[in-house]
C-alpha positions as CSV (number, residue, x, y, z in Angstrom):
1,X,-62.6,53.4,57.3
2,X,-65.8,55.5,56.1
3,X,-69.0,54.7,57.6
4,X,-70.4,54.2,53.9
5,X,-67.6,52.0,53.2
6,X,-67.8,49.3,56.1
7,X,-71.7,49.6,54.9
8,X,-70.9,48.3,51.7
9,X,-68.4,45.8,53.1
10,X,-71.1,44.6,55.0
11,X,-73.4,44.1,52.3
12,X,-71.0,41.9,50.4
13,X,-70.5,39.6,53.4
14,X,-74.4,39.4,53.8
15,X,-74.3,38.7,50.2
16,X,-71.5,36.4,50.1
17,X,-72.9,34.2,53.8
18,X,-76.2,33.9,51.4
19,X,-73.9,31.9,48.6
20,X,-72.1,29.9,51.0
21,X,-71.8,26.6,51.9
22,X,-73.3,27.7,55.6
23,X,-76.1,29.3,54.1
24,X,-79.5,28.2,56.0
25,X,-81.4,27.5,52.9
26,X,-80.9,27.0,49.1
27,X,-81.9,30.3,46.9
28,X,-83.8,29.8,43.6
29,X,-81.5,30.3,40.9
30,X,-83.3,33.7,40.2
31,X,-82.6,35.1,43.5
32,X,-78.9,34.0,43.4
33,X,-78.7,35.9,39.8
34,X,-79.7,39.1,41.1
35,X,-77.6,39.0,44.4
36,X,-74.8,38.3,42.3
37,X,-75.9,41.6,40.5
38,X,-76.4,43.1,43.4
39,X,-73.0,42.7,44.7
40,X,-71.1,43.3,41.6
41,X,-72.8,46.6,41.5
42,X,-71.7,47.3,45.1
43,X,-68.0,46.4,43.8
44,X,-68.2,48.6,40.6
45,X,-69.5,51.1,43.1
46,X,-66.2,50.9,45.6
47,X,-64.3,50.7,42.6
48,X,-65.2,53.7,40.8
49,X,-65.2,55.5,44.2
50,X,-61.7,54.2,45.1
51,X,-60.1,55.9,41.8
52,X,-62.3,59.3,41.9
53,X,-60.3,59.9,45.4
C-alpha cells in the first residue's frame, strides 16, 4: 500500500472516530458538515485515483 494511500485512509478513520459514538465531545452541526465534505472529497479523491491506474 502507497504511503499517500494509508495517509488518506488515515484521514477517514480520524474523520469517521470524530462522528462516532466514542467520540470525546459533540461537534456543532457546522463542523460535522464540513468533515463530512472533507472526507467525501478524500473518497472522490481515492476514487478517481483508483480508475486513472
Amino acid at each position: 500500500m502507497s504511503k499517500e494511500l494509508q495517509e488518506k485512509l488515515n484521514e477517514l478513520e480520524k474523520g469517521l472516530k470524530l462522528l462516532s459514538r466514542d467520540r470525546k465531545v459533540v461537534l456543532p452541526h457546522h463542523k460535522t458538515f464540513d468533515l463530512i465534505d472533507e472526507m467525501l472529497t478524500t473518497v472522490k479523491e481515492l476514487k478517481t485515483k483508483e480508475s486513472g491506474q
